[in-house]
Every structure is written in C-alpha cells, then in structure tokens.
VEXBA-572712 format. One line per field, with one value per residue (C-alpha): x, y, z; residue in three letters; residue number from 0. Coordinates in steps of 0.25 Angstrom, whole numbers, plus 2048, in hexadecimal, padded with zeros to 3 digits. Each point is the difference from the previous one (the first is absolute). Last residue first. Layout:
N
east	[X|...]
north	[Y|...]
up	[Z|...]
r	[ala|...]
k	[NUM|...]
***
This chain:
420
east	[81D|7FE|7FF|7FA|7FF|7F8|7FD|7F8|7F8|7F4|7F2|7F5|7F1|7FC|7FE|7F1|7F4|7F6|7FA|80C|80B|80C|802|7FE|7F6|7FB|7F7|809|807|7F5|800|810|7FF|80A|80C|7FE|80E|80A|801|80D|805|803|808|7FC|808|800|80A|7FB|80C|7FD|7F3|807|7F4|7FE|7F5|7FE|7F9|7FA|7FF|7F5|805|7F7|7F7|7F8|801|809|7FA|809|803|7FF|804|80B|804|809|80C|80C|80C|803|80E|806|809|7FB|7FB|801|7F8|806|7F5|7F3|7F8|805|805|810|7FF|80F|808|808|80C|802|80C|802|80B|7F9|810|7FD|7F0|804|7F3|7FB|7F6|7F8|7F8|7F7|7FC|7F1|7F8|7FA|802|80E|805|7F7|80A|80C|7FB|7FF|80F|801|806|7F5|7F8|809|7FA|7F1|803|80C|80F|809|80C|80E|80B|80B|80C|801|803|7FB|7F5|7FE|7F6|7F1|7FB|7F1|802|80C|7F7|7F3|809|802|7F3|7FA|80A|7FD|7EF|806|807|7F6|7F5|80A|801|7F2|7F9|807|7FA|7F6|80C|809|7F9|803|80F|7FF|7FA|80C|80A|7FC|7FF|80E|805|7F8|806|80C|801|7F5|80E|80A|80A|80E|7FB|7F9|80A|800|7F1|7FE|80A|7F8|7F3|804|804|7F4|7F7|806|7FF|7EF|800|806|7F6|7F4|803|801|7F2|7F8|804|7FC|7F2|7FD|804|7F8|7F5|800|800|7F6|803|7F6|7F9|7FC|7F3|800|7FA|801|808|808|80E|7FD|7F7|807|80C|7F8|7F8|80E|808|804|7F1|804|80D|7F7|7F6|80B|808|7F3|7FD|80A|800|7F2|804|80D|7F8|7F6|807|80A|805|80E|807|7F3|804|80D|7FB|7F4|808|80C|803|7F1|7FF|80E|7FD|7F2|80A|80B|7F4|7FC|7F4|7FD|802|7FC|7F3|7F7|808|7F8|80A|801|807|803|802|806|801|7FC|7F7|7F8|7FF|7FF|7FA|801|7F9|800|7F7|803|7FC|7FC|7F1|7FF|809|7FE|7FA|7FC|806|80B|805|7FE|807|80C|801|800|80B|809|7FE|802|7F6|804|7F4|7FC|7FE|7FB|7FB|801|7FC|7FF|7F9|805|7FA|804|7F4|807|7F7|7F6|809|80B|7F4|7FB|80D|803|7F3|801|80E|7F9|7F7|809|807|7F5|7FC|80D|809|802|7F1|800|7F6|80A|7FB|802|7FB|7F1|7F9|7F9|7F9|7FD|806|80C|804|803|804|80D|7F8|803|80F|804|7FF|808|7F7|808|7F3|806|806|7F4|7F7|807|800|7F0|7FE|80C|7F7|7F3|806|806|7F2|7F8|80A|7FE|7F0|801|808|7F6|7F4|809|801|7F2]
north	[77F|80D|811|80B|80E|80A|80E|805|80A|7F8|803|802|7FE|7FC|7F0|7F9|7FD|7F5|806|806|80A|7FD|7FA|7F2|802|80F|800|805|80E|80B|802|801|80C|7FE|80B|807|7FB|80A|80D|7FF|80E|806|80E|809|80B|80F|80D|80D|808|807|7F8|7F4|7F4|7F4|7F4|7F5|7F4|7F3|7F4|7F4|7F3|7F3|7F6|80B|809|80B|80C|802|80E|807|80E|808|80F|80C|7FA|809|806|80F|7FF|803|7F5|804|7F1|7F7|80B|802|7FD|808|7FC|80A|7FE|802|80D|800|80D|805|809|80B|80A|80E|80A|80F|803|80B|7FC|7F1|7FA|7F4|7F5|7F7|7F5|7F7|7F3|7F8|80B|7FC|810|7FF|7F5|805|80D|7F7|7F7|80F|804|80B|80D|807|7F9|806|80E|7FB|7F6|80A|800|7FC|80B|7FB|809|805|7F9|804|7F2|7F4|80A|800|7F8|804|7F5|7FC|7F0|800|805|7FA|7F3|802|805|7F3|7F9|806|7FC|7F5|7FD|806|7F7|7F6|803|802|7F7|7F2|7F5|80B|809|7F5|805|80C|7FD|7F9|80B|80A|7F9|7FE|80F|801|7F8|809|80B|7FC|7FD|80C|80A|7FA|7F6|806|7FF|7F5|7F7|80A|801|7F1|7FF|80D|7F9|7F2|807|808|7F4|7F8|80B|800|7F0|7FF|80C|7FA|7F2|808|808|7F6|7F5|80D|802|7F0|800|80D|7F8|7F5|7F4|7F3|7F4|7FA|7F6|7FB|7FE|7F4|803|7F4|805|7F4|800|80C|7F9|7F3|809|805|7F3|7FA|7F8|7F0|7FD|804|7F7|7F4|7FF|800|7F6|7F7|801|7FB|7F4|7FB|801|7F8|7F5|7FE|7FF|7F6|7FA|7FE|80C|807|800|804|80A|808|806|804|801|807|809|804|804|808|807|803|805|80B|7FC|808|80C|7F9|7FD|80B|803|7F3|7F2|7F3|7F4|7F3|7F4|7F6|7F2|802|7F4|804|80F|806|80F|80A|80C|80C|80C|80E|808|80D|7FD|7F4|7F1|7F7|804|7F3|804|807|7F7|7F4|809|800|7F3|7FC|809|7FA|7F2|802|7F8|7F5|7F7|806|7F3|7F7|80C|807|80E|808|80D|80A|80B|80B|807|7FF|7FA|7FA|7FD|7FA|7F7|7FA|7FB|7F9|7F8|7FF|7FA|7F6|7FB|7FB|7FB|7F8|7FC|7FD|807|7FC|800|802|80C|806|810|804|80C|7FC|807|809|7F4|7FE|80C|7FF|7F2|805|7F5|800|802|80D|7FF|7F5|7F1|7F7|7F1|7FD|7FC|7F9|7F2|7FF|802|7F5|7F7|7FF|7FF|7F2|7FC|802|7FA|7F5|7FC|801|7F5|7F7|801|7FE|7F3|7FC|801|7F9|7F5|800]
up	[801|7F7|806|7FD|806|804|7F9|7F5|807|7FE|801|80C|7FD|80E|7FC|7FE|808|7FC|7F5|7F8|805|7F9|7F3|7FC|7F4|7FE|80E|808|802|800|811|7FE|7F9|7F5|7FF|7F4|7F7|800|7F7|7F8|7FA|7F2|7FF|7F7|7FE|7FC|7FC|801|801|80E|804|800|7FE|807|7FC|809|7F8|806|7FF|806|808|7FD|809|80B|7F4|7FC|7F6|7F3|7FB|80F|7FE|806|805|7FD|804|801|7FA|803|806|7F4|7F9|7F1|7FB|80E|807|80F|80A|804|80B|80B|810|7FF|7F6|7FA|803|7F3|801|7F5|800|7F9|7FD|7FE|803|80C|805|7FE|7FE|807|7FA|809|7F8|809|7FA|7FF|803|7F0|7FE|805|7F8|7F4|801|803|7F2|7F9|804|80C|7FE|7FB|80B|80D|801|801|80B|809|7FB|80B|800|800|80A|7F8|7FE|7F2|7F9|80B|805|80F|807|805|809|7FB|7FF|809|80A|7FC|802|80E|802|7FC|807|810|7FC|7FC|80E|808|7FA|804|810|805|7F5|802|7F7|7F7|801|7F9|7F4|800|803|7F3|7F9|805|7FD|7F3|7FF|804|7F5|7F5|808|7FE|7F0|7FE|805|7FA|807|805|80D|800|808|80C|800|801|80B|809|7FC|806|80D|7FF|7FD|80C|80A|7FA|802|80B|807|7FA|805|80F|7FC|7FB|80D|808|7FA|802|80E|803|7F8|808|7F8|7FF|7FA|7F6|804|7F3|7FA|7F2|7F4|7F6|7F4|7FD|802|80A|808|800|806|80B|805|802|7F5|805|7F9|7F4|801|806|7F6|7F4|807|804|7F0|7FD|80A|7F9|7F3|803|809|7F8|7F3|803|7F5|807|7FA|802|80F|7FE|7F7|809|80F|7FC|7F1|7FC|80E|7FC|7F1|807|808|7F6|7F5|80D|809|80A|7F6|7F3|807|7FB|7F3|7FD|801|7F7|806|7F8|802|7F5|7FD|7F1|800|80D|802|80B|800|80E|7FB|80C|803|807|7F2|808|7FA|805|7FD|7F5|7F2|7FD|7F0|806|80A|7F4|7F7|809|803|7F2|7FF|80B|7FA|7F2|7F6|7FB|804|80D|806|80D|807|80F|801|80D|803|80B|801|80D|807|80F|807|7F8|7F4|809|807|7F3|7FB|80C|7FF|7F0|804|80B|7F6|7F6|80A|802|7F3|7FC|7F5|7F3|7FB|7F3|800|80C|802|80D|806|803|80C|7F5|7FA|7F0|7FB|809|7FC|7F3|7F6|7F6|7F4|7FC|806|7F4|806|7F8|801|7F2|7F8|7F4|808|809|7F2|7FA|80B|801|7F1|801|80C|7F8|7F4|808|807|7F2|7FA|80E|7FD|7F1|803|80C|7F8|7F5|809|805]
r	[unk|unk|unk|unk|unk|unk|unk|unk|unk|unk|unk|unk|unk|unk|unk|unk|unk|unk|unk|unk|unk|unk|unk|unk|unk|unk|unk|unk|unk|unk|unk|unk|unk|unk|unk|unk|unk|unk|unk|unk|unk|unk|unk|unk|unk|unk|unk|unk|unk|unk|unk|unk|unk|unk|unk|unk|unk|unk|unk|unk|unk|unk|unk|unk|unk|unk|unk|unk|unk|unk|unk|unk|unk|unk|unk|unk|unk|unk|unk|unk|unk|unk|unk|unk|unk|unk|unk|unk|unk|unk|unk|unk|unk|unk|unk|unk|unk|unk|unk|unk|unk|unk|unk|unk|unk|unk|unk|unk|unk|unk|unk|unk|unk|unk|unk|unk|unk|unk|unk|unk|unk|unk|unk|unk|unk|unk|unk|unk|unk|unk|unk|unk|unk|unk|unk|unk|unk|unk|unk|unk|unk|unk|unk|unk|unk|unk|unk|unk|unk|unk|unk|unk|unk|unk|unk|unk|unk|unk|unk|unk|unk|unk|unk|unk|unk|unk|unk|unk|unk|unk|unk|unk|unk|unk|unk|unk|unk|unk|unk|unk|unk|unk|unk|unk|unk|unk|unk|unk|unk|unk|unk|unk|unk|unk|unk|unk|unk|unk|unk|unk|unk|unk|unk|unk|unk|unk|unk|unk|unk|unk|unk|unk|unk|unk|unk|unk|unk|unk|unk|unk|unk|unk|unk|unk|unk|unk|unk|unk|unk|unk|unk|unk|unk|unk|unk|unk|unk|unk|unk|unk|unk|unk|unk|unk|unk|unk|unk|unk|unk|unk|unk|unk|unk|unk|unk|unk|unk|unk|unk|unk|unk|unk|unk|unk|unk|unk|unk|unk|unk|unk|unk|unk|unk|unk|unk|unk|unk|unk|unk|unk|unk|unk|unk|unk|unk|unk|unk|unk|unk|unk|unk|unk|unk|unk|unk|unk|unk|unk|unk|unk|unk|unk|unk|unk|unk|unk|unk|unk|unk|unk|unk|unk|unk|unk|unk|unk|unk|unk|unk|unk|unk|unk|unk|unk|unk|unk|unk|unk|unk|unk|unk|unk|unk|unk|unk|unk|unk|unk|unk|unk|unk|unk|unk|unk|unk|unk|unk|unk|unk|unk|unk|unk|unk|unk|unk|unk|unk|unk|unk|unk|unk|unk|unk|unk|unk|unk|unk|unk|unk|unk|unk|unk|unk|unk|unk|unk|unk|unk|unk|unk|unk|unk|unk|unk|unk|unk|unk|unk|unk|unk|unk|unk|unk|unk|unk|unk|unk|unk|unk|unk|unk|unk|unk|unk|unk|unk|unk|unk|unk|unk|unk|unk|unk|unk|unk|unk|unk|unk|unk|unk]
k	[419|418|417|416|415|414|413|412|411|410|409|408|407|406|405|404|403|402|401|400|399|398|397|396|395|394|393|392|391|390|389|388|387|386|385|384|383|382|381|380|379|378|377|376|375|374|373|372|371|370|369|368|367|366|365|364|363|362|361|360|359|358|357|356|355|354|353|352|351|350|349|348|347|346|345|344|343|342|341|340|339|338|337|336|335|334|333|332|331|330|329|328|327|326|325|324|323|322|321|320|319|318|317|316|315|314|313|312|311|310|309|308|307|306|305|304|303|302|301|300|299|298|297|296|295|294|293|292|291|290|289|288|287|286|285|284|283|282|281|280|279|278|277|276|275|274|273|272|271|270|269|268|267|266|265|264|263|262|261|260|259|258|257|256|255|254|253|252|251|250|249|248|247|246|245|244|243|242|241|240|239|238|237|236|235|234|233|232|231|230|229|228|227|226|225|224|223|222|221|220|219|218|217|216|215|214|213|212|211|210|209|208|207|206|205|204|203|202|201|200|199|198|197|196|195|194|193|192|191|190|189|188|187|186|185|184|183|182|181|180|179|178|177|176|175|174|173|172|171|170|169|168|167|166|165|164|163|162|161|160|159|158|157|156|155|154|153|152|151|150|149|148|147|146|145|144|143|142|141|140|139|138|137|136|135|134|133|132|131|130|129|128|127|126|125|124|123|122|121|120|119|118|117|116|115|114|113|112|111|110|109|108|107|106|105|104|103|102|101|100|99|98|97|96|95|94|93|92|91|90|89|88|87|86|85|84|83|82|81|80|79|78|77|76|75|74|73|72|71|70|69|68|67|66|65|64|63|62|61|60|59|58|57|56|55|54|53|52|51|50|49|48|47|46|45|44|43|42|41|40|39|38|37|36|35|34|33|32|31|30|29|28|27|26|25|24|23|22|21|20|19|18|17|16|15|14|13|12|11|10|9|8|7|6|5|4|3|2|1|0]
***
C-alpha cells in the first residue's frame, strides 16, 4: 500500500510539473486570426471578450447601444477586449483586426476599439468613414476623459461602458442631415424656396460688382503689361477668361459677360498690328501656309498636335519677322521631357498584374512624343478590388459568416492610442 501511495504521489508531480510546463510555453498571446468574431455567430453581438473582462450585464447593455447606432445610422462599431497581444503593437494590431472583420459598409463608417490587458493599452482604429466625426484628437479625448481613470482602477466595465456612451452620444448630437452625408443615407430636405425675380436680381447686382471689379482689375493689369510681349498678355488674359467662365455657372448674367469682355480683349492684343522695331513700318501677320517655313519642326508638331498656336508677322519694308506662341488651354499633350515640344502624351496603359480582393495589381501607362518620337513607361498601383461584403465570412473570423457578420468596411488609418 505504501508504494501504491509512492507511485501515486510520483505520477501526481509529474502530471503537475506536465501541467506547469505547457502554462509556461503557451503564452495565451492572441494574434488577430484567432481573436473571435462575435459577428459570425450572432449579428446583435459587437463585443468580443473571450476572457471575460467585462460583465455580463454591461456586456449586454454595449451590444444594446451598438445595435441601435447600426440600425439608425449604419455606423459599425466592434469592440475587442483581450488579455494579451504578446509583443505585437497595439495600434497595428487594431488595425488588422478592422480589416480583417471588415467593420463598417461600403463608405467605411465602422470603428475598432481594442483593450488589451498586459500592455495596458486602448486603442482606437477609425475607417475614412468616421475620420470626420471622429478625428485622432477625438478618439484621444474620448480615451483620457471618459475610459482611463476608470481603467486606472481595474475597472473595465465602467471605462468600456463610458466610451462608448461618448462615442454614442457625439453621433447622436449631429442631425438627420449630417448623418446623411457622413454616411451616405439619403435624407429630403426642405429646400427653401425663391422667387425667381428675386433670384434674377441677386444675379444681376453680383454680376454688376463683379464685371466693375474686372474692369478696374483689367485696366491695372493692362498698365503693368504693357512692356510684356504679345503671347505673354494674352496668355494672362486667357486665364482670366477661363476663370470667369467658370464663375458663370455660379453667376451666369454678369460673368459670362465678363469672359466673353476678356476673350476679346485678348484677341485684340493677339491680332493688333504693331510697328516694326527697325523700320517702323506696320508688321504683317503671316497666314497658316505662309507662316511654316518660318516655323521650327517642334512648332510645326505644335501646331499639328493643336496643342500651341504659332503667329509669325512679317515686316513688309525690312522682311523683319517675330513669333509669339499661344498655348491650347483644353488639350492632352504636355511638353516632352526629351525635345521640350509640346507634343508629349499618353498613348494608353495595360494591366500587367490583375489586383484581387487581398493583393494590389500594377500597371503600365505608356506615353510617346509624336514630334521626336521619344517613349515612357510609367508603372502604376492598382488598389486591392474592394470585397462584396455578401462574400466576407466563412474564411476563419472574417466578416459575414452564418450568424450575420460586419458591412465590409476597412480602415483609413486613423485613431489614436493611448496606455493607463
């Protein structure tokens, strides 16, 4: 019986010592893999705690919140809560755990808050989304405010619980139309109504300023140019005039009279016969066919890509010539980095790596000068395909799953971090 009772106390201590030993060599580290999904297994779940740090109750309550701020206004908000990461970073652990559930919709509105135990850290990871409501000084304010004083005291329930009572209540201080736009739920408004006279009048009065201000503007601007070349003004004037085009679409009754006043300002001075500077006779502008001889071969190209006009005028007396050079404002071709014509451009691009759902692709944009003949090829990222977020799920702990699953939102790299 004795040696029954050895043998039996000798098996004890080898179990025991067996028992420490794998304690000691499995570190209990969670990597995002095998950090669980609540999603998968019910759609009502936000919270995933598989050590248990918070309560039940409060437990509940969060899913509760969580829940409701999907329904109404589409955000995603997951929470983590895990003993240890092992060395891994904080912030870029939350990061991949985001991406790997793929919080938030299609317009990235989802949200990773990550505590971790041994490291004493908390962690916000944001999708482009929520990085307007909730800026990296946000997220760092919710963290210092209303979560570490509490997990200075080991309290998890309570700081878990009042973060997410700050980020609920600073969506919910928005109104109906800024929800809509930070994430893309159509809302109507009532849009004010005006009567067109009142409309037409408002047009007219801006239109007036602004056409007395482009004269008095104009009148400065000619002054100063004066001793400016030709093509040196009018390429001045010709911005003036696109920008005033543009304003047109704001306030059509006075700008559209204000480019339409600069375009023939600067046809003027474009087309405005001047005197010779060595005979004083009156210069002659040489018409398309009569100008080429004198014309290099890039200006030629120039002119046959469309991409600059080349005047040349002729003094009649002397035979003394000038050339002034008018750049196209809407054409494709740029100056060539080899002959520095203006005859550069892209010619197409091919796909030489497909991008997947997991991995970006490249690509090759190839541009050629079609005066000297010069090419590149420039190489080009394709992004990752965005995942349908019907297909996430079923690969381990990624979204979607049997029981429900996350939008398929990413991140957009922001949030903040921040240690008890």
């Amino acid at each position: 019986m004795k040696k029954f009772l050895v043998l039996l106390f000798w098996l004890l201590n080898v179990f025991l010592a067996q028992a420490q030993n794998n304690t000691s060599t499995f570190s209990g580290a969670y990597t995002p893999e095998k950090v669980p999904n609540v999603q998968i297994q019910n759609i009502g779940h936000f919270v995933s705690d598989p050590s248990g740090m918070l309560g039940t109750t409060v437990r509940d309550e969060i899913n509760a919140i969580l829940s409701q701020l999907r329904r109404e206004t589409t955000s995603e908000i997951a929470v983590a809560l895990l003993p240890s990461i092992g060395e891994s970073d904080c912030q870029n652990f939350a990061h991949q755990l985001l991406n790997l559930w793929g919080v938030g919709q299609s317009n990235d509105n989802g949200m990773l808050i990550l505590v971790v135990q041994d490291q004493r850290c908390i962690s916000f990871e944001t999708g482009y989304g929520m990085e307007g409501l909730f800026p990296d000084a946000i997220c760092k304010r919710i963290q210092t405010e209303s979560m570490l004083p509490f997990f200075r005291e080991n309290n998890y329930d309570q700081g878990v619980l009042q973060g997410i009572y700050a980020i609920r209540n600073r969506i919910a201080a928005l109104d109906s139309l800024s929800l809509a736009e930070l994430h893309g739920i159509p809302v109507k408004q009532n849009k004010p109504s005006f009567h067109p006279g009142t409309l037409i009048g408002l047009n007219l009065g801006i239109g007036l300023l602004l056409f007395l201000f482009a004269l008095v503007h104009l009148r400065k601007k000619t002054i100063s140019q004066t001793s400016l070349s030709k093509d040196t003004q009018w390429n001045a004037l010709r911005k003036n005039a696109t920008g005033w085009g543009l304003a047109s679409g704001l306030f059509p009754l006075g700008s559209f009279l204000i480019y339409l006043y600069y375009r023939q300002k600067s046809r003027m001075i474009r087309y405005k016969p001047f005197p010779c500077e060595h005979c004083g006779e009156e210069m002659k502008i040489l018409g398309e066919k009569e100008e080429d001889p004198f014309l290099s071969q890039a200006a030629q190209a120039e002119e046959r890509a469309g991409s600059v006009n080349h005047d040349v005028w002729i003094c009649p007396a002397c035979r003394h010539t000038e050339q002034y050079s008018y750049k196209a404002a809407l054409t494709l071709y740029t100056e060539c980095p080899s002959c520095k014509a203006r005859t550069y451009k892209k010619e197409g691009e091919r796909i030489l790596r497909h991008a997947t759902q997991f991995n970006s692709g490249t690509g090759e944009r190839v541009y050629s000068c079609v005066h000297c003949g010069h090419t590149d090829a420039v190489h080009f990222v394709i992004p990752p395909i965005p995942m349908n977020p019907r297909s996430r799920g079923g690969f381990g702990n990624f979204g979607g799953g049997f029981g429900g699953g996350f939008g398929g939102g990413r991140s957009g790299g922001g949030g903040a971090t921040s240690r008890w």
